[in-house]
Residue frames as qw, qx, qy, qz and C-alpha x, y, z in Angstrom:
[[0.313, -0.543, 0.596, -0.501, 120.06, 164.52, 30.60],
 [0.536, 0.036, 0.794, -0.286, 118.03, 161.25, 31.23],
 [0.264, 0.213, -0.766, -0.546, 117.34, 158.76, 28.12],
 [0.839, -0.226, -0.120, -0.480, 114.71, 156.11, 28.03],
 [0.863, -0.062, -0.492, 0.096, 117.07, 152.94, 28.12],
 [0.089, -0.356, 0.711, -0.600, 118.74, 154.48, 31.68],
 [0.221, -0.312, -0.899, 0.212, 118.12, 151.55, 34.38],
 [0.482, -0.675, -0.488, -0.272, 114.98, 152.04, 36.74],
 [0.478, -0.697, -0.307, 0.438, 116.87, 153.06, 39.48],
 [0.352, 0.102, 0.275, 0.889, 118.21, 155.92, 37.58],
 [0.223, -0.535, -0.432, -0.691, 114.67, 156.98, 36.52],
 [0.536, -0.531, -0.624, 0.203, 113.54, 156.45, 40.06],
 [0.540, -0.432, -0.184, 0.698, 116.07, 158.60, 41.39],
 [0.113, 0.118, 0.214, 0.963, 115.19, 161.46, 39.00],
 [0.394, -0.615, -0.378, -0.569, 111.55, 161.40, 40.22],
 [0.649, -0.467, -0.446, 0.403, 112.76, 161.61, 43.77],
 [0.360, -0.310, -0.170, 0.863, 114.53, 164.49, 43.15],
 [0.109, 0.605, 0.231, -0.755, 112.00, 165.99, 41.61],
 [0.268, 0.170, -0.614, -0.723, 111.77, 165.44, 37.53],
 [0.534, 0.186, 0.637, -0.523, 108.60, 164.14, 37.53],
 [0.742, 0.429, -0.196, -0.476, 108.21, 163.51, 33.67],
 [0.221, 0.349, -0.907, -0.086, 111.01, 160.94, 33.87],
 [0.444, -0.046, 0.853, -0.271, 108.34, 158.36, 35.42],
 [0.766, 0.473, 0.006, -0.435, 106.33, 158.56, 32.13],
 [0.397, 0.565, -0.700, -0.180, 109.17, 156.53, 30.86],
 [0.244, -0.070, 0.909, -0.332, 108.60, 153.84, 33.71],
 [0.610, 0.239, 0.249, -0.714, 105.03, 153.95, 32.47],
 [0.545, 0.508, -0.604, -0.282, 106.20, 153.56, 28.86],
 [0.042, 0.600, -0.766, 0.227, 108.31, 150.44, 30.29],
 [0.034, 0.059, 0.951, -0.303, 105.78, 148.13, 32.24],
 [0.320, 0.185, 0.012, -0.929, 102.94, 149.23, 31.15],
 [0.710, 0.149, -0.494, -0.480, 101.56, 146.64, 28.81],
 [0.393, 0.076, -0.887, 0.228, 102.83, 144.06, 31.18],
 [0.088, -0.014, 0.569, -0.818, 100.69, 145.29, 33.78],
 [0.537, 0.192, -0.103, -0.815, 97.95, 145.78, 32.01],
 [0.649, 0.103, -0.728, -0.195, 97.92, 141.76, 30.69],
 [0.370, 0.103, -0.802, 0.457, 98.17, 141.13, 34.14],
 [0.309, 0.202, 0.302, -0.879, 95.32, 143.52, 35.56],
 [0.662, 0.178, -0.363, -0.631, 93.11, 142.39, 32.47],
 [0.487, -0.004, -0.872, 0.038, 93.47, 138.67, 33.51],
 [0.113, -0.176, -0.724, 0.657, 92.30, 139.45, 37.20],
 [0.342, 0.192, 0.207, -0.896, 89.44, 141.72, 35.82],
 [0.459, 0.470, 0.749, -0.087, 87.93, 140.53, 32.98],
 [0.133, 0.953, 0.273, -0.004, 87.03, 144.00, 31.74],
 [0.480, 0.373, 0.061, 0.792, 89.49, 146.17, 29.57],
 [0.386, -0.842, -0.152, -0.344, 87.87, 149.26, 31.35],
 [0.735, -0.678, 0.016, -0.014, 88.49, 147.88, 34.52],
 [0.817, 0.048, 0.069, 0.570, 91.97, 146.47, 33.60],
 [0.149, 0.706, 0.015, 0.693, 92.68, 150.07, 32.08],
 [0.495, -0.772, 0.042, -0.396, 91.45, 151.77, 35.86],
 [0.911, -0.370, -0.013, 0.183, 93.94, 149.23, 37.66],
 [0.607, -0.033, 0.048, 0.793, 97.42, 150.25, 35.96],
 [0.068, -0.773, -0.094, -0.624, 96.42, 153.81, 36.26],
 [0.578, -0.767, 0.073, -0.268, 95.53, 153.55, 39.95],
 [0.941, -0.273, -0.006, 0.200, 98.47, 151.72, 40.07],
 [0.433, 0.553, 0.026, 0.712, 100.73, 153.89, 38.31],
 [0.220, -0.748, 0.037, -0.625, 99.44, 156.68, 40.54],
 [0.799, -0.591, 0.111, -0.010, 99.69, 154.84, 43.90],
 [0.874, -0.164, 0.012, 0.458, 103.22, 153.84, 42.94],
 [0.386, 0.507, 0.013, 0.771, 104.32, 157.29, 41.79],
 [0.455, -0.792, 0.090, -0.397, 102.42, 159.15, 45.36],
 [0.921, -0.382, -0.055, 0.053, 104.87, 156.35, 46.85],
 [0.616, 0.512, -0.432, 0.414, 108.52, 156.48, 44.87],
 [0.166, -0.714, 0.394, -0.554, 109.66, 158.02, 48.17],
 [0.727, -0.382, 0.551, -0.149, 109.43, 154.24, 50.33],
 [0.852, 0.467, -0.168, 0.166, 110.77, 152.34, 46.97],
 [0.459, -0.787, 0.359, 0.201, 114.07, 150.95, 48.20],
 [0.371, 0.649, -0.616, -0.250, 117.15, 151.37, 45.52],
 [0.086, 0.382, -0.915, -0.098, 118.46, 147.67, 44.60],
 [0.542, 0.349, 0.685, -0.339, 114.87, 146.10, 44.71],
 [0.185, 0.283, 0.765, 0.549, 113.15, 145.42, 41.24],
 [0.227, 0.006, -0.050, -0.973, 110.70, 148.11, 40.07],
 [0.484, 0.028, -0.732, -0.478, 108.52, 145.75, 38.53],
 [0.435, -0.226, -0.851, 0.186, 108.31, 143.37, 41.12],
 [0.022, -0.183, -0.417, 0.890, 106.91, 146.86, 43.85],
 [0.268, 0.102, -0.383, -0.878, 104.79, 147.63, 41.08],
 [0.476, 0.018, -0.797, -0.371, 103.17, 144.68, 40.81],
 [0.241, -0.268, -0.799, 0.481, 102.56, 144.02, 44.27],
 [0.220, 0.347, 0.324, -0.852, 101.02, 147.64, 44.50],
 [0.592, 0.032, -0.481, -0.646, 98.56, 146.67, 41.11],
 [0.507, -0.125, -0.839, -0.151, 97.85, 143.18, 42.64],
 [0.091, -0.544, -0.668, 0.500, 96.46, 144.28, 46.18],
 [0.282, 0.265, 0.076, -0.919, 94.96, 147.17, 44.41],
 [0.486, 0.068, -0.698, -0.522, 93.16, 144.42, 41.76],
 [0.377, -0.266, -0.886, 0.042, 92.22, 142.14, 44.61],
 [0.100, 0.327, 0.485, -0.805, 90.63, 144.97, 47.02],
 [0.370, 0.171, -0.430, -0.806, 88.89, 146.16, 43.27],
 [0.411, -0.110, -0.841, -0.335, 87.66, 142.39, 42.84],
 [0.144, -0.306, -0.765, 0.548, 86.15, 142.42, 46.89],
 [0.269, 0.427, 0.223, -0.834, 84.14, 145.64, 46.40],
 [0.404, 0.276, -0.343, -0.802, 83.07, 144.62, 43.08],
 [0.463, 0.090, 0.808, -0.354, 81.87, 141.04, 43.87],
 [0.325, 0.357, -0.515, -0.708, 80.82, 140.68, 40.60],
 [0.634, 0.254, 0.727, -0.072, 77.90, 137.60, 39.17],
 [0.720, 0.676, 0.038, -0.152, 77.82, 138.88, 35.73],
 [0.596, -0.372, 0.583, 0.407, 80.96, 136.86, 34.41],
 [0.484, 0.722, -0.233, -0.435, 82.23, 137.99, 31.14],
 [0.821, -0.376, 0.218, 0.371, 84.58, 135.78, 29.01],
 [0.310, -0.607, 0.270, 0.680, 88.16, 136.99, 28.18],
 [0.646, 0.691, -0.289, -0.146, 88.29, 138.28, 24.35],
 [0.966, 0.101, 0.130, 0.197, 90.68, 136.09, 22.62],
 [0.272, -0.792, 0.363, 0.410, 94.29, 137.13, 22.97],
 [0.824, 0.504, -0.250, 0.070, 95.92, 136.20, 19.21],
 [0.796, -0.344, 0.461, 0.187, 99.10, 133.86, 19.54],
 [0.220, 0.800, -0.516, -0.214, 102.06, 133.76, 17.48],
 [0.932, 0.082, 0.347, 0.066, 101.92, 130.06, 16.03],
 [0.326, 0.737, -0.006, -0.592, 105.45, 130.32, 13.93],
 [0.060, 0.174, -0.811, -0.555, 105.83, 127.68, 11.57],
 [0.127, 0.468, 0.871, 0.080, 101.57, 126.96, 11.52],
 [0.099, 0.564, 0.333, -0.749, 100.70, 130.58, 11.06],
 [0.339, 0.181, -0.449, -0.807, 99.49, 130.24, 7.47],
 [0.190, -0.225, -0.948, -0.117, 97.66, 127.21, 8.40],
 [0.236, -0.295, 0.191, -0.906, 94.28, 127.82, 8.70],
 [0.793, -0.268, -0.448, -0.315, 93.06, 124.99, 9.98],
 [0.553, -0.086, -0.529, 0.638, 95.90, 124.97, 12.55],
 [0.012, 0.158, -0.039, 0.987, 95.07, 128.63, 12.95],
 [0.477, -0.299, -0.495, -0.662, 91.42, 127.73, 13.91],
 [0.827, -0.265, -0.465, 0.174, 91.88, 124.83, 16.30],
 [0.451, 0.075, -0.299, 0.838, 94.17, 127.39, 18.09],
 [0.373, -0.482, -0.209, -0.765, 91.30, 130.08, 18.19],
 [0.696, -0.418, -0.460, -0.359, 88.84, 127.47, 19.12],
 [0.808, -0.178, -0.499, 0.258, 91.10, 126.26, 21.98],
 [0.301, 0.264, -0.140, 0.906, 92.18, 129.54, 23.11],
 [0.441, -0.380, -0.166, -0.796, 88.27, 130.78, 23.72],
 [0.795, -0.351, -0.486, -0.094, 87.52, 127.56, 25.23],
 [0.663, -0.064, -0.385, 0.639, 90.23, 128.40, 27.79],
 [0.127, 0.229, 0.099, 0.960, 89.75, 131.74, 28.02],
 [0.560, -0.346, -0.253, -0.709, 85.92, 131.32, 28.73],
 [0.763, -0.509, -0.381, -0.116, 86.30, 128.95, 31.44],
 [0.413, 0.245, -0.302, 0.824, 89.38, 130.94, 32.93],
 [0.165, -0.428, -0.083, -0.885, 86.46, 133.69, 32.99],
 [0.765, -0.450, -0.247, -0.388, 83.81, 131.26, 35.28],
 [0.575, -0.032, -0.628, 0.523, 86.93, 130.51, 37.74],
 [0.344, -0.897, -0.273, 0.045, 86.65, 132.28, 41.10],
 [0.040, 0.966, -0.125, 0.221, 88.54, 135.25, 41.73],
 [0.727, -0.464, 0.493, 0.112, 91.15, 133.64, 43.90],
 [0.796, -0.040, 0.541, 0.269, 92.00, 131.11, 41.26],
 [0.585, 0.718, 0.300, 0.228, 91.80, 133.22, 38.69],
 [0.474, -0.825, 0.260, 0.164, 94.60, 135.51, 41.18],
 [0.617, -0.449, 0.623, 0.174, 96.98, 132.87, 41.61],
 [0.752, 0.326, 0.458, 0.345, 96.89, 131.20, 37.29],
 [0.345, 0.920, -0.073, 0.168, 97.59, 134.88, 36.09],
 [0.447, -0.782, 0.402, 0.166, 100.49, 134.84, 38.41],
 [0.676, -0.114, 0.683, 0.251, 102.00, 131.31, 37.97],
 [0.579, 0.519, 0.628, 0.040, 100.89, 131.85, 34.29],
 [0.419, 0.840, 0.060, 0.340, 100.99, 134.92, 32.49],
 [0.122, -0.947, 0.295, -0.032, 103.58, 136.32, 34.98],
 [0.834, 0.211, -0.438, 0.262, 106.01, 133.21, 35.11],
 [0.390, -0.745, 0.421, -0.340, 106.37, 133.72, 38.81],
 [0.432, 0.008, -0.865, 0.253, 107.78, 130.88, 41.01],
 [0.566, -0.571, -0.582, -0.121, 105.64, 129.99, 44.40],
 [0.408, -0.446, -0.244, 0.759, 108.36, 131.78, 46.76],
 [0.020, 0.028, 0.066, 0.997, 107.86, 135.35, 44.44],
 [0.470, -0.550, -0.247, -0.644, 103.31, 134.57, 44.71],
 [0.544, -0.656, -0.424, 0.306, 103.50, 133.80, 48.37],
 [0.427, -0.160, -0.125, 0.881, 105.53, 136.61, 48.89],
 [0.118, 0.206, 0.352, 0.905, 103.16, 138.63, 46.82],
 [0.562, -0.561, -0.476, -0.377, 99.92, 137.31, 48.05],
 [0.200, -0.446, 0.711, -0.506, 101.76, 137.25, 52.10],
 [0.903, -0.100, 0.166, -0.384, 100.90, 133.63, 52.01],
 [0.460, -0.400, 0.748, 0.261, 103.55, 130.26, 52.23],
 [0.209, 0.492, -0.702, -0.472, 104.58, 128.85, 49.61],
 [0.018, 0.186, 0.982, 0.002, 102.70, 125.47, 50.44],
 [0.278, 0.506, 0.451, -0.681, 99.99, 127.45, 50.58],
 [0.263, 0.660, -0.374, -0.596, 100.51, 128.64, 47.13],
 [0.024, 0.189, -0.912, -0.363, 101.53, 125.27, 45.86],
 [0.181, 0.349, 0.916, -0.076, 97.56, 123.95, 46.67],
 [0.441, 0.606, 0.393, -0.533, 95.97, 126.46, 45.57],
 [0.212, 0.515, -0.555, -0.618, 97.75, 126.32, 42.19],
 [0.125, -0.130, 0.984, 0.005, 96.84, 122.92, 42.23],
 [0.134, 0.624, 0.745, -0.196, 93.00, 123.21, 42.93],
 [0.448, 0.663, 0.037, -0.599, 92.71, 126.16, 40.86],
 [0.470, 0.280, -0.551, -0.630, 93.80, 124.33, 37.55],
 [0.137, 0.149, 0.970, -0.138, 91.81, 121.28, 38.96],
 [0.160, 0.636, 0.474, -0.588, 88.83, 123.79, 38.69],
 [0.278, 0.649, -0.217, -0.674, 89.66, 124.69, 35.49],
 [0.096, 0.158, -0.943, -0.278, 90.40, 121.30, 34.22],
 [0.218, 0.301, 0.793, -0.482, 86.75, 120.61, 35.69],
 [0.267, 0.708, 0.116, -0.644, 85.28, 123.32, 33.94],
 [0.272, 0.607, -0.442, -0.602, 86.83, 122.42, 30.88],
 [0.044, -0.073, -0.994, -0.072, 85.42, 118.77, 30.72],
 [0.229, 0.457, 0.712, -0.482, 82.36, 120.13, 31.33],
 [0.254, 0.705, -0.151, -0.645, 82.13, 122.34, 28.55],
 [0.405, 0.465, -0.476, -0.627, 82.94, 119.71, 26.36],
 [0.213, 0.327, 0.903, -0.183, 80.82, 117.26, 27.75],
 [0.376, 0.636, 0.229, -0.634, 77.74, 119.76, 26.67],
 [0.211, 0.489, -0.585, -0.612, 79.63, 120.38, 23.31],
 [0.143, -0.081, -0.971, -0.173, 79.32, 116.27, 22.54],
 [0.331, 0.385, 0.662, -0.552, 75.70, 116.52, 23.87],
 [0.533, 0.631, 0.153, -0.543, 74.25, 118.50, 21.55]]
């Protein structure tokens, strides 16, 4: 009856009427994306894990206000990203972890291993002062960043203008560019 590659509003429309296994296939579908996205905002695989669940689940108790000819993805996301930023308020967190190191797909330097290092190294270094951003900034670079929004789809997301958006993008990788002169100010210290 229903395949995996039918569109999203297809699948939708079979868990409206009632097939409820067809949304495991949505799951299937956006899953990992979510999840890269949730993990950036936590920190914490755990936590990251507990977000696209609760998100999953909040967006499946919903299907029923999901309007046809809208992007799944984009509903989804909205319902994981106010469920990640209410998560980050209550958890208020001072023990700051940083992010394991996500491997990259270098491909004409991927036998180099001295390229293949310097990548690592530069990857952690990023990665670890990503982790000491505040929660906000660390919001708004996962967007602009791992999601390749534009400023009109995170104002829209966050319910903030777009100029709004444009400064904090600004002053969060100022904050990170900060952070990351600082770190290797120390580094040359020692």
């Amino acid at each position: 009856m229903y395949n995996t590659s039918e569109s999203d509003e297809t699948l939708i429309d079979a868990v409206k009427n009632g097939n409820c296994d067809v949304f495991g296939w949505l799951v299937a579908r956006y899953k990992l994306a979510l999840y890269r996205l949730m993990y950036r905002m936590a920190l914490n695989r755990d936590d990251a894990e507990d977000l696209v669940e609760e998100a999953f689940i909040k967006a499946y108790r919903s299907i029923g206000k999901f309007e046809p000819g809208r992007p799944f993805y984009s509903w989804l996301r909205r319902i994981a990203v106010n469920n990640a930023i209410n998560f980050l308020k209550r958890e208020r967190r001072s023990d700051i972890r940083p992010l394991e190191y996500v491997e990259k797909t270098i491909s004409d330097q991927r036998n180099d291993p001295v390229v293949m290092t310097r990548e690592k190294m530069l990857a952690e270094r990023i990665n670890k002062a990503f982790a000491l951003l505040p929660k906000d900034a660390r919001v708004i670079l996962s967007l602009k960043v791992e999601q390749d929004l534009s400023y009109d789809e995170i104002g829209k997301l966050l319910n903030i203008p777009k100029g709004t958006v444009m400064s904090r993008l600004a002053r969060a990788r100022m904050k990170l560019k900060k952070i990351l002169d600082e770190t290797e100010a120390r580094k040359n210290e020692l």
